[in-house]
C-alpha positions as CSV (number, residue, x, y, z in Angstrom):
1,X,0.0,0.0,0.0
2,X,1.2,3.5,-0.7
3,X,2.4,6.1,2.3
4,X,-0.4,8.4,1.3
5,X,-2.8,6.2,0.6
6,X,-2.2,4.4,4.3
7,X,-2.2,7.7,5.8
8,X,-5.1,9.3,4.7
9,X,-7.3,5.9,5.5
10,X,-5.2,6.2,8.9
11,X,-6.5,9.8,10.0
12,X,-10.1,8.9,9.7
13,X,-9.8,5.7,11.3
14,X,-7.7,7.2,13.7
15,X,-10.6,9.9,14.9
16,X,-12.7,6.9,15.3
17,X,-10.4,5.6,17.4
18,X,-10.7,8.7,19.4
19,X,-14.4,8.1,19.8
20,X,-14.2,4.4,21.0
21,X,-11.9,6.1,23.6
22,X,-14.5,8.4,24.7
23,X,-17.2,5.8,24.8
24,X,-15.0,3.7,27.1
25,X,-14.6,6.3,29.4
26,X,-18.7,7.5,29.4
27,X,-19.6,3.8,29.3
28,X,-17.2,2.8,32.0
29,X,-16.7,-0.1,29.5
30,X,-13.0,-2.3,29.2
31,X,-11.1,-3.4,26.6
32,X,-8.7,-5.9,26.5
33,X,-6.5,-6.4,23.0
34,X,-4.3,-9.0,22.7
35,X,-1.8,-9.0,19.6
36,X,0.5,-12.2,18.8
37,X,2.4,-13.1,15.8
38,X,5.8,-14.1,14.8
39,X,8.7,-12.1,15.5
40,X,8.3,-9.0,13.3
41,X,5.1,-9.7,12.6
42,X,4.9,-6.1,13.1
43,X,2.3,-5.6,16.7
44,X,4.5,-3.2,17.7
45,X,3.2,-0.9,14.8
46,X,0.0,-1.9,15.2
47,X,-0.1,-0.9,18.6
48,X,1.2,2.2,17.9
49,X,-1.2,3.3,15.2
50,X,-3.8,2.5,17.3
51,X,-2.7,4.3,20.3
52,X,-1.2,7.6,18.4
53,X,-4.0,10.1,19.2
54,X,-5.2,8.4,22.1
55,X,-5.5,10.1,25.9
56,X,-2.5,8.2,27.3
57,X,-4.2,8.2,30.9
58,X,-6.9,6.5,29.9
59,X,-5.0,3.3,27.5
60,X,-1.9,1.1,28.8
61,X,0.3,-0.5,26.1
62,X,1.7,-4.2,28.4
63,X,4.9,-5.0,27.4
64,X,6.3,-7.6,30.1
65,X,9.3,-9.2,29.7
66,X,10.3,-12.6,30.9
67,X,9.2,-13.6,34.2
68,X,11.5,-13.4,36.9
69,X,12.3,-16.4,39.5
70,X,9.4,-15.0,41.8
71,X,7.1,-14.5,38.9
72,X,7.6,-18.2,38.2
73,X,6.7,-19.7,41.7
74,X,3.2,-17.5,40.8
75,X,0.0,-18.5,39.4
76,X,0.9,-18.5,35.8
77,X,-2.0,-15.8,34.7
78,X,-1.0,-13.2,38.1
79,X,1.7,-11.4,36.2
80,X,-1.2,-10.3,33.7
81,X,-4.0,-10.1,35.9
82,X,-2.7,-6.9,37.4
83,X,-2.5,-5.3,33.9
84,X,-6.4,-5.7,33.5
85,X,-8.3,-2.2,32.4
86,X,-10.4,-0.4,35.2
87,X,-13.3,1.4,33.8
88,X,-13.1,3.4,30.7
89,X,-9.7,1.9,29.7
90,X,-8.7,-0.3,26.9
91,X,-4.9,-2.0,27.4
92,X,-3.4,-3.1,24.4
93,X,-1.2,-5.9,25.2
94,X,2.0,-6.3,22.9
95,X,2.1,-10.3,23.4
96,X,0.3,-11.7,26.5
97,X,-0.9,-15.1,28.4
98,X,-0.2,-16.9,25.1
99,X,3.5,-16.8,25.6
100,X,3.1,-20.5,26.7
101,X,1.7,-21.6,24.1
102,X,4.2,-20.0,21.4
103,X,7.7,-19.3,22.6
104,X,8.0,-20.6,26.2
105,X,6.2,-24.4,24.2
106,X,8.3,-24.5,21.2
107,X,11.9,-22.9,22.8
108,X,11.4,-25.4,25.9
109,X,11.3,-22.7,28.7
110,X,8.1,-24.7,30.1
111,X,7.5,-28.3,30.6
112,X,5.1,-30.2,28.1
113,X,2.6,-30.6,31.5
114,X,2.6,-27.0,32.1
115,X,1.7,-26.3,28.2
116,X,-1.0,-28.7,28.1
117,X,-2.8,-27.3,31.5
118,X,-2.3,-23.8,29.8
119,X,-4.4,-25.0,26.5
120,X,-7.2,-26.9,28.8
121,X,-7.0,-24.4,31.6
122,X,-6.9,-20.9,29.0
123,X,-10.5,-20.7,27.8
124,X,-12.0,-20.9,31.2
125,X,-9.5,-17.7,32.3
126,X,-10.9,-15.9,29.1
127,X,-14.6,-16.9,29.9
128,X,-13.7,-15.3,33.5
129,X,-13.0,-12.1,32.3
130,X,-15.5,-12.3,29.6
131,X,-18.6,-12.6,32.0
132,X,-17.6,-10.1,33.8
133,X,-17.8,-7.9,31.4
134,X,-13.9,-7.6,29.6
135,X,-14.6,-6.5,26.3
136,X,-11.4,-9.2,24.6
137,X,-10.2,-9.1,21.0
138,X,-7.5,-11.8,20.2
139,X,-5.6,-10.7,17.0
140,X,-2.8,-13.3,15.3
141,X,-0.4,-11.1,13.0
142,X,0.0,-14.0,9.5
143,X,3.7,-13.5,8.5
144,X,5.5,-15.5,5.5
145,X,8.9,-16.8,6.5
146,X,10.5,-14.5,3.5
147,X,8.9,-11.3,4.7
148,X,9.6,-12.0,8.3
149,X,13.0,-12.4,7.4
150,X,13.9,-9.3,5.5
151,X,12.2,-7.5,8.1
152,X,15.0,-9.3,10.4
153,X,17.3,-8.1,7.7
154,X,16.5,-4.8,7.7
155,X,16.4,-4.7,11.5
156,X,20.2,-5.7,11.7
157,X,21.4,-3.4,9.0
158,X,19.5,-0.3,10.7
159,X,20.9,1.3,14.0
160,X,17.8,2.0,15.6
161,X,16.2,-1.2,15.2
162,X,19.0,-3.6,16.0
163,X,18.4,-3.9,19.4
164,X,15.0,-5.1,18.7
165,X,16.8,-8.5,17.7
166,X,17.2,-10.8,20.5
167,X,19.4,-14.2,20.7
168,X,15.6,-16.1,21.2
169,X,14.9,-14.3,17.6
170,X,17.8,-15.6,15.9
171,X,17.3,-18.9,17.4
172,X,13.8,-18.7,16.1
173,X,14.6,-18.5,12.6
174,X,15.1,-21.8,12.4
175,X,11.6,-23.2,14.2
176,X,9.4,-21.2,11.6
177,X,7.5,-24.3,10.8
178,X,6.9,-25.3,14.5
179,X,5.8,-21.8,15.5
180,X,3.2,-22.7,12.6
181,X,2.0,-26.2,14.5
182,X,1.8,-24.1,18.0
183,X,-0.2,-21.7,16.6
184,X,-2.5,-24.3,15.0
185,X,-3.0,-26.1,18.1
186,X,-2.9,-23.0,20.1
187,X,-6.4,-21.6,18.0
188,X,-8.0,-25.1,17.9
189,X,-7.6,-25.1,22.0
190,X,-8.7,-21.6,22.8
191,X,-11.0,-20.3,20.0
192,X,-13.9,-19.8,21.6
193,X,-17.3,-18.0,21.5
194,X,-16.7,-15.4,24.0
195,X,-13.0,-15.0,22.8
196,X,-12.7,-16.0,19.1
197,X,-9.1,-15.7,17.5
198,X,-8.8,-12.8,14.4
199,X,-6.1,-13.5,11.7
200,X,-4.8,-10.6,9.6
201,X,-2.6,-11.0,6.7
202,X,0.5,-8.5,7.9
203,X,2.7,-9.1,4.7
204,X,1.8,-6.0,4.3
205,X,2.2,-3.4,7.1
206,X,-0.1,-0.8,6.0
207,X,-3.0,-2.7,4.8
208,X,-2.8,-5.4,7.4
209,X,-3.0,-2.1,10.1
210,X,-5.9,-0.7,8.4
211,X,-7.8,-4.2,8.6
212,X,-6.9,-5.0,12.1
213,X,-8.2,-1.7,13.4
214,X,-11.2,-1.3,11.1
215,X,-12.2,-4.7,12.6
216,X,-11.5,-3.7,16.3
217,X,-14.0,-0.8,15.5
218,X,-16.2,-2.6,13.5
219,X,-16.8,-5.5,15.8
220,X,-17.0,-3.8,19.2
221,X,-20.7,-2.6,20.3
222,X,-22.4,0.6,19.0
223,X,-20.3,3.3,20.7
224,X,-21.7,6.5,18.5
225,X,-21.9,9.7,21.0
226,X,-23.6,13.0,20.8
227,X,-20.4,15.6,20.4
228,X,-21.3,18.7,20.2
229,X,-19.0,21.5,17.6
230,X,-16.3,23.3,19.9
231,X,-15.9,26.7,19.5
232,X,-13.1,28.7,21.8
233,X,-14.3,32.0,22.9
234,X,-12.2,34.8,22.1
235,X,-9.1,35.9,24.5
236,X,-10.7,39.1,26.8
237,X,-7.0,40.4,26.5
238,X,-3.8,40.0,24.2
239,X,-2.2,36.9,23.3
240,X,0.9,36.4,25.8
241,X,4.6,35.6,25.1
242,X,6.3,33.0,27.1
243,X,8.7,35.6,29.1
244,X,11.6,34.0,31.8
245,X,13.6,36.3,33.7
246,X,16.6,34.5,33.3
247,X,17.4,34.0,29.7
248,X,20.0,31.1,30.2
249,X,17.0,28.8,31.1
250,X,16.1,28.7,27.6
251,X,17.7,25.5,25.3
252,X,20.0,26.5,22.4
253,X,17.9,26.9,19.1
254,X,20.1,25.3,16.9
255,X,17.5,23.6,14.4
């Protein structure tokens, strides 16, 4: 898809985006988003698009890294549990709960027993939250083994993305087709009426963005609110300059 042509679909989804956010917070309504995929699959863009022009008190992105010795001995679903919305907030979470049945099953950091209670025990923890309200979207990013890796390519050759390359990641490479079987048997265990799994084609960026979100809009409940055209009142004086007494507090313009 073209730059301008993603852009300009972006900006109006994006003030729809804005709207859902104002629903949440009128409706006292929660939102859960789950992305998985592949490495580069690309949910970190995803989850940025979607959060852009949001009100960042009222949206957490969860990012958690691996769990540490304490986190182990734990329930395995307390880490995430904490991370749940409140009222009138939608967290976005950049993978989640499903790290057992993709990285921690196929690189061996749990035990077979432990990933076959996760698969039985996992729909039950969904229907949990569910009843009680959790609004939960479950999005898969689809990757081919080519695109994913010239993304990887393009990630080592460019400063600012390198470190997003981790020694799991390169190790990965090689268990592309077994990532595949996880996934299958991940979907056939934990698709589910009151949390179905959503695949989205992310070969493309762009596009698969634009599907993802206008899904996420299209499939939550009717959120339409009455706004009401803004207009600022005139200023009853003239327009102020940002004066300091002591000039060496200001930064250097140099740009």
């Amino acid at each position: 898809m073209k730059k301008h042509k993603y852009e300009d679909v972006l900006k109006d989804l994006a003030i729809e985006l804005v709207e859902l956010q104002r629903w949440l917070i009128q409706s006292g309504k929660r939102v859960v988003v789950l992305f998985e995929g592949r490495d580069a699959a690309g949910k970190g863009g995803v989850i940025k698009a979607i959060s852009e022009y949001m009100d960042t008190r009222h949206y957490r992105i969860v990012a958690l890294p691996k769990p540490s010795e304490q986190e182990r001995t734990q329930w395995y679903y307390q880490r995430y549990v904490q991370h749940l919305p409140s009222a009138g907030e939608i967290v976005l979470f950049d993978r989640s709960w499903y790290n057992r049945a993709g990285v921690e099953h196929v690189m061996g950091f749990c035990s077979d027993a432990e990933y076959r209670r996760f698969l039985a025990e996992c729909p039950s923890f969904e229907r949990m939250l569910t009843s009680d309200g959790i609004l939960l979207f479950k999005y898969w990013l689809a990757v081919d083994q080519q695109e994913q890796e010239e993304r990887f390519a393009e990630r080592a050759s460019d400063p600012l993305k390198r470190w997003k390359i981790s020694d799991i990641d390169i190790a990965a490479r090689e268990k592309y087709r077994a990532y595949g079987e996880a996934r299958d048997a991940m979907i056939a265990a934990t698709h589910t009426d009151c949390a179905p799994w959503h695949v989205v084609d992310f070969n493309d960026q762009r596009s698969g963005r634009l599907n993802l979100i206008r899904h996420l809009l299209d499939t939550l409940p009717n959120r339409k609110l009455a706004v009401k055209a803004l207009k600022l009142p005139k200023l009853k004086s003239d327009p102020g300059e940002e004066e300091l007494p002591d000039q060496l507090l200001w930064v250097k313009k140099i740009y």
